[in-house]
N, C-alpha and C positions, 0 to 999 in steps of 0.2 A: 233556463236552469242548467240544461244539458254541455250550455256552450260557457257557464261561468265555471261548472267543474271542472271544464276541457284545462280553461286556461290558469286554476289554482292548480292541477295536476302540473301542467306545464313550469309555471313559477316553481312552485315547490321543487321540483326536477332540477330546474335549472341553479337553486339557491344551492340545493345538496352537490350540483360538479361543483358549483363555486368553494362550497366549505370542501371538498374533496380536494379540490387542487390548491387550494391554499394550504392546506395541512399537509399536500405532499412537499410544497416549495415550500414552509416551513420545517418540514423535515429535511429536506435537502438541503438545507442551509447548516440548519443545526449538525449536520452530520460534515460537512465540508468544516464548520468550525472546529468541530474537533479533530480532524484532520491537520487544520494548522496548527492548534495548540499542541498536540501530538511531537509535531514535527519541530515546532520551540523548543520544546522540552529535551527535545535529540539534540537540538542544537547546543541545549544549553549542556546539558550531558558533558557532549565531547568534548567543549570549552572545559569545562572542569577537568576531567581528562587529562586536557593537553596541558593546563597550569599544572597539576602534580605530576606528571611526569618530569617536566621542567624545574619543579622547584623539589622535589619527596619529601614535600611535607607534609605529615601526619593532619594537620588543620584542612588543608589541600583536599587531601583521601579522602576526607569527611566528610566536606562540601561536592566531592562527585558524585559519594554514594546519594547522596541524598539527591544529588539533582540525576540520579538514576533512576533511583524510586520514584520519585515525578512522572519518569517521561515511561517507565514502565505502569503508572495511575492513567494516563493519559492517553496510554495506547488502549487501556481496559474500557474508558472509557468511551473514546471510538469504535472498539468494537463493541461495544453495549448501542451504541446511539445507531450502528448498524442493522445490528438484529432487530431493533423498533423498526426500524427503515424497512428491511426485509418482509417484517409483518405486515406493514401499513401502504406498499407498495411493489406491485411488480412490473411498473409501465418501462417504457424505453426513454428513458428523460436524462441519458448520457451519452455524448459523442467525443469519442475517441479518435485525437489527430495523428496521425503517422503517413510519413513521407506523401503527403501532399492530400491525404485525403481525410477522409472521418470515416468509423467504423460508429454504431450503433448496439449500444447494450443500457442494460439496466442496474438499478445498483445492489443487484449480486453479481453481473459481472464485471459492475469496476469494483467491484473489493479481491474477485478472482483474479485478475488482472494485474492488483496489486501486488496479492499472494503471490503469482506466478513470477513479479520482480525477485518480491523478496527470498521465495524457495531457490528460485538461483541462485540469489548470492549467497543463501546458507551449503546448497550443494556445490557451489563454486567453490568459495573457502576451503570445505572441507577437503576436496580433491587436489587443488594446488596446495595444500599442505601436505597433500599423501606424496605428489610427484616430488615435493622438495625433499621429503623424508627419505624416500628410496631412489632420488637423483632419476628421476622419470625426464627430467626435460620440463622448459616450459610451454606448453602445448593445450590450451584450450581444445582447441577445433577437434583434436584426435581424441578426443572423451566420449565414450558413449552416450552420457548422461547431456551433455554439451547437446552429440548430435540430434538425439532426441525430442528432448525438448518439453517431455511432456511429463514431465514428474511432478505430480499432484492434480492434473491434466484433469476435469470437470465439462461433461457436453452442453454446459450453457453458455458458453462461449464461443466461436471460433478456432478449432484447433490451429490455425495458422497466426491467428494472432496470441493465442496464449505461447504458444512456443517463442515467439519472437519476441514477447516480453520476460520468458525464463531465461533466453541467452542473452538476454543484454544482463539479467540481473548476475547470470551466472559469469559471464567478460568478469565484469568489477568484482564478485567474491574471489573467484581464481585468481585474477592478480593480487590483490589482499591476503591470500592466505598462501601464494608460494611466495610471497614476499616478506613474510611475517610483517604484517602493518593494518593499519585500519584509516588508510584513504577513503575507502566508498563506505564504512560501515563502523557499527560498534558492537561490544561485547556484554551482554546480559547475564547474569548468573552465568549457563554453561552453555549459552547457545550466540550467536555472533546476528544481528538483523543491518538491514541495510538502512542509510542513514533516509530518514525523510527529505530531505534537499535532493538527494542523488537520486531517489524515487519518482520524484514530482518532474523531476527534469527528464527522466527516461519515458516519463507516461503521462500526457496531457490531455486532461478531459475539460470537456467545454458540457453545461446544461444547455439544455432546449427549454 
């Protein structure tokens, strides 16, 4: 009797990792989808965009706004399908490739990692726009904020690797914004984020 509890104890055990990691890889899928939908939506964004700029037509402006509103739906809902994620998971089930190797985090620290793209390019912009204003020079590297690296900086990460994904996101806003243009990014109500293409290519993660 002793040895049939052992092994329904055991089964049952092993049945709950199985629904366990299925509902984690279920979630991690779910949350990568909306990553790419996200990231369409940007795309489709700035295509709009670039037709009303090209044509100012009023019909144009209409169809950006709205493929705006989309792609700012899209982001809400990535970060919604994160915060599940966050709840439902804190294993290490993401590797991070840079200059030849993989780092290891979880997915609060690929959403951190993300952020730390994105806050660069919003604090990049806004400084290449201050230098062009008061004729500062073009000059990433001589930014404090540049050298640093850690503005919005989080110890669940790597300080070395968060920094190193601020200043790459910060390269691309600085030139974007002492250039007045939007090569690496786009513009939201009143704040500028970086484009999802130019994110995904700066930051590659692979699942285990």
């Amino acid at each position: 009797m002793k040895l049939f509890k052992l092994k329904t104890a055991v089964l049952g055990s092993a049945l709950g990792l199985l629904t366990i990691v299925g509902a984690t890889s279920a979630g991690a899928q779910n949350r990568n989808e909306e990553y790419r939908e996200w990231q369409r939506a940007q795309q489709q964004a700035q295509e709009e965009l670039r037709d009303y700029k090209r044509t100012g037509n009023r019909s144009d402006y209409r169809d950006y706004q709205q493929a705006q509103k989309r792609a700012q739906q899209e982001y809400r809902e990535y970060q919604r399908s994160n915060r599940v994620g966050y709840n439902n998971s804190r294993n290490g089930n993401y590797r991070v490739y840079r200059n030849g190797s993989y780092y290891q985090t979880d997915s609060r620290g690929a959403e951190l990692l993300r952020q730390a793209v994105n806050s660069g390019y919003q604090q990049g912009y806004n400084q290449g726009q201050n230098d062009r204003r008061y004729s500062r020079g073009n000059d990433y590297n001589g930014n404090n904020v540049y050298r640093s690296g850690t503005y919005g900086y989080q110890s669940y990460v790597d300080r070395n690797q968060y920094q190193y994904y601020f200043q790459q996101g910060f390269q691309r806003g600085y030139e974007d914004g002492f250039n007045s243009r939007n090569q690496y990014g786009y513009r939201s109500n009143n704040s500028v984020n970086i484009l999802g293409t130019i994110l995904n290519s700066i930051l590659s993660f692979t699942q285990n």
